[in-house]
C-alpha positions as CSV (number, residue, x, y, z in Angstrom):
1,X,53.6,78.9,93.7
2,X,56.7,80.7,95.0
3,X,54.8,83.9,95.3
4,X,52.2,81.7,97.4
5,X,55.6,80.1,99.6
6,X,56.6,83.7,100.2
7,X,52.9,84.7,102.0
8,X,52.8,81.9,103.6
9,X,54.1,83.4,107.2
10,X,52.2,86.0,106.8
11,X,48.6,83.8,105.9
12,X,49.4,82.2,109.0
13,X,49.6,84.8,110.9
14,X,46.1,86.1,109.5
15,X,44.3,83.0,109.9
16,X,45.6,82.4,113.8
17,X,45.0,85.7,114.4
18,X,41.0,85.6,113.5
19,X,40.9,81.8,114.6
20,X,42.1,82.9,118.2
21,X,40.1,86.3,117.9
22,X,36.6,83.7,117.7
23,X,37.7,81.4,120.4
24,X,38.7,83.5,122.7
25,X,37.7,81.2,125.7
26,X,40.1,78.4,124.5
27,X,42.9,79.9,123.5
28,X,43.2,81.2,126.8
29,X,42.9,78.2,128.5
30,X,45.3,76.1,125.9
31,X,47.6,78.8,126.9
32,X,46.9,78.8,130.5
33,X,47.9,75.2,130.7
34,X,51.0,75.6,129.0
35,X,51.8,78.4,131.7
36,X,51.4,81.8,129.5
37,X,49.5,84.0,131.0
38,X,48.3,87.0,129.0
39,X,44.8,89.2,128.5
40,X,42.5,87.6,127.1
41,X,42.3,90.9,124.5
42,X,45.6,90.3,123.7
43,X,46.2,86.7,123.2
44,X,45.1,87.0,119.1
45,X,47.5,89.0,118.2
46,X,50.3,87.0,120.4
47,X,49.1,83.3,119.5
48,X,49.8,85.1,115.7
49,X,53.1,86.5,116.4
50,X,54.4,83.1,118.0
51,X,52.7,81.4,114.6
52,X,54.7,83.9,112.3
53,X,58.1,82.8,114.1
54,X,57.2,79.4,114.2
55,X,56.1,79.3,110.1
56,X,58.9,81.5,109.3
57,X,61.4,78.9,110.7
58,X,59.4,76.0,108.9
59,X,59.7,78.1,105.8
60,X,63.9,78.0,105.7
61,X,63.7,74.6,107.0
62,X,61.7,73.8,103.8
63,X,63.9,76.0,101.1
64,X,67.3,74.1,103.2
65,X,65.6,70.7,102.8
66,X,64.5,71.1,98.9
67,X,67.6,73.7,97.8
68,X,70.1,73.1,100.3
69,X,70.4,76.5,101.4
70,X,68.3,79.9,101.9
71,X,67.7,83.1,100.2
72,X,69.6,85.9,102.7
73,X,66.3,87.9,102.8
74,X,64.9,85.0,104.3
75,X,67.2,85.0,107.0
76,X,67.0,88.5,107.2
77,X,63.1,88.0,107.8
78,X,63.7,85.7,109.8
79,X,66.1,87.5,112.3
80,X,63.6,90.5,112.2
81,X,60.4,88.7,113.1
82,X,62.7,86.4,115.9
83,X,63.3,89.8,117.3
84,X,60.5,91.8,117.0
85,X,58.1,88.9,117.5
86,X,60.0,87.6,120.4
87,X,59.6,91.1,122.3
88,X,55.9,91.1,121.3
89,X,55.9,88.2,123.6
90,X,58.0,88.6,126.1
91,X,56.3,91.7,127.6
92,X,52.8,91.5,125.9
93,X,53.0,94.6,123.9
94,X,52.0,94.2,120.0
95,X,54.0,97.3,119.4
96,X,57.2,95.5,118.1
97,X,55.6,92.9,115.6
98,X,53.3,96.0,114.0
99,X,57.3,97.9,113.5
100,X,58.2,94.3,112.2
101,X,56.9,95.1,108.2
102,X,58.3,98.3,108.3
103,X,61.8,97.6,109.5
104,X,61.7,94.8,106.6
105,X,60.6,97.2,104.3
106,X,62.9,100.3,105.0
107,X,65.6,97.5,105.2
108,X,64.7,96.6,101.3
109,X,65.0,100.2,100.5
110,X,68.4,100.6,101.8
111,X,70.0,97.7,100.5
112,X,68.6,98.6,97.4
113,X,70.3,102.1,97.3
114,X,73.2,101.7,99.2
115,X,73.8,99.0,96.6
116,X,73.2,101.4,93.9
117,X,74.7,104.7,95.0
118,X,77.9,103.1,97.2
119,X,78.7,100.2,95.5
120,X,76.9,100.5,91.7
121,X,75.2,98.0,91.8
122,X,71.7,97.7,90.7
123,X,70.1,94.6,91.9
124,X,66.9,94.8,90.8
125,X,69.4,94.1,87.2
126,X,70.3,91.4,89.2
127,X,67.5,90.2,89.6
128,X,66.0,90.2,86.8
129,X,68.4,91.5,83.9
130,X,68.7,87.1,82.5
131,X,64.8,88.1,81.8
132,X,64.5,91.2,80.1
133,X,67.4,94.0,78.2
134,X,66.4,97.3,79.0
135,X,68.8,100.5,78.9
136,X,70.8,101.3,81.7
137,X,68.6,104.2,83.2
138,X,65.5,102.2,82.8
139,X,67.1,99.7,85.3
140,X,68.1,102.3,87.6
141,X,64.7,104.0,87.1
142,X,63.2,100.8,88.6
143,X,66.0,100.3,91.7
144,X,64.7,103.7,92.6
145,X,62.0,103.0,92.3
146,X,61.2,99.8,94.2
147,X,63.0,101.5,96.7
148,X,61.2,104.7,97.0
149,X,57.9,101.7,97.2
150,X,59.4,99.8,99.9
151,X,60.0,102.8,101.8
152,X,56.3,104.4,101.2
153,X,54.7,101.3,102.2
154,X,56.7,101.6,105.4
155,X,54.8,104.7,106.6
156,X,51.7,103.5,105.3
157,X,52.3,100.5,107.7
158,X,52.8,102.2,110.7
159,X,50.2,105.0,110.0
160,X,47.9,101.9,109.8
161,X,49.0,100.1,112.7
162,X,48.6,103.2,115.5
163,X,45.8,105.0,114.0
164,X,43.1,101.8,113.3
165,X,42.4,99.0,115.6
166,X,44.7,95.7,115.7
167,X,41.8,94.0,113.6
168,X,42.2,96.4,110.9
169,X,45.8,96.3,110.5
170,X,46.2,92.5,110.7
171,X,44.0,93.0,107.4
172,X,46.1,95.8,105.8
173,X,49.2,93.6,106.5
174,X,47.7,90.8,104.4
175,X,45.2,92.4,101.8
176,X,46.1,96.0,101.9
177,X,49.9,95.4,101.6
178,X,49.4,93.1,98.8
179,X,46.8,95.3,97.2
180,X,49.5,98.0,96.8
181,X,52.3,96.0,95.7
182,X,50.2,94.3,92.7
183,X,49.3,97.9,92.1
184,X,52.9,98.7,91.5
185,X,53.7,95.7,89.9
186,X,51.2,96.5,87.6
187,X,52.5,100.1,86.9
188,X,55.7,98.6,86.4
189,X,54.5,96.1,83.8
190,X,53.0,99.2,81.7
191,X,56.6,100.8,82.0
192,X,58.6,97.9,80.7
193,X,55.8,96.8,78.1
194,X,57.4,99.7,75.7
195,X,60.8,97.8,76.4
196,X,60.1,94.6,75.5
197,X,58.1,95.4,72.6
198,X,60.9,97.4,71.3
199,X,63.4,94.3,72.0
200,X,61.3,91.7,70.1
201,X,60.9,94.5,67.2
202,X,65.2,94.5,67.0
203,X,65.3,90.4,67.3
């Protein structure tokens, strides 16, 4: 469920942008009467990028309602997708909410190594260290590597987002982006499966 919670921004965003994309008509006379005026060829990707802020805000309200306070990287999400989104629609240029994944992203990565290298601190141990014992190189192993992921999907998001058309990207951000994280979730499984086999063995 959690891992549902955490799309949720981003399912929204898909769904408003391919409800608007197929009523083109009346989303641009909703927003007309609200006094936005925008190209009709852009409004999808706008009315999406106003739901995004919108849900994202709805999300911490949720977490501060049920758990009185908020992860910090949903803040940090938050401030990014405030300020990228709010530039997409201030001057009508979908340039700044495609940047928005990979500023997140790259973001990730360099917590996750600064963490490491400046302050050793693994936090991917953090994390998930109350789960699972593994030896010390295994866990930095992993830092690195969800790291050296974060920052690979980065490139893949912009190489995406201003070589194929807006349609195709608002796909890759919801399928494709998944897609590869399952992928190495996966591969990460098959490295620790040794691990915890050899942990139950010694209990």
């Amino acid at each position: 469920m959690k891992f549902l919670f955490d799309l949720f921004p981003i399912i929204l965003f898909f769904g408003a942008f391919k409800l608007a994309g197929a009523y083109p008509d009346q989303v641009a006379a909703l927003t007309a009467s609200i006094g936005y005026l925008a190209d009709t060829k852009q409004l999808p990707i706008l009315i999406a990028t106003a739901v995004a802020i919108v849900a994202t805000f709805g999300q911490i309200g949720w977490v501060h309602f049920r758990h009185g306070k908020a992860d910090k990287m949903l803040w940090i999400s938050l401030a990014i997708i405030t300020v990228f989104g709010g530039a997409t629609l201030l001057l009508h240029d979908e340039t700044f909410i495609k940047w928005k994944p990979t500023v997140l992203y790259w973001l990730f990565a360099s917590v996750l190594l600064i963490s490491q290298i400046a302050f050793r601190k693994n936090l991917i141990k953090a994390m998930m260290g109350k789960q699972m014992v593994l030896p010390e190189n295994i866990w930095n192993r992993l830092n690195l590597g969800w790291a050296t992921f974060f920052t690979v999907v980065g490139f893949v998001n912009l190489y995406v987002a201003f070589n194929f058309s807006t349609d195709t990207w608002v796909n890759f951000k919801l399928f494709g982006i998944l897609g590869l994280m399952l992928v190495f979730v996966l591969g990460q499984g098959l490295l620790l499966a040794k691990y915890i086999e050899e942990d139950k063995d010694v209990q």
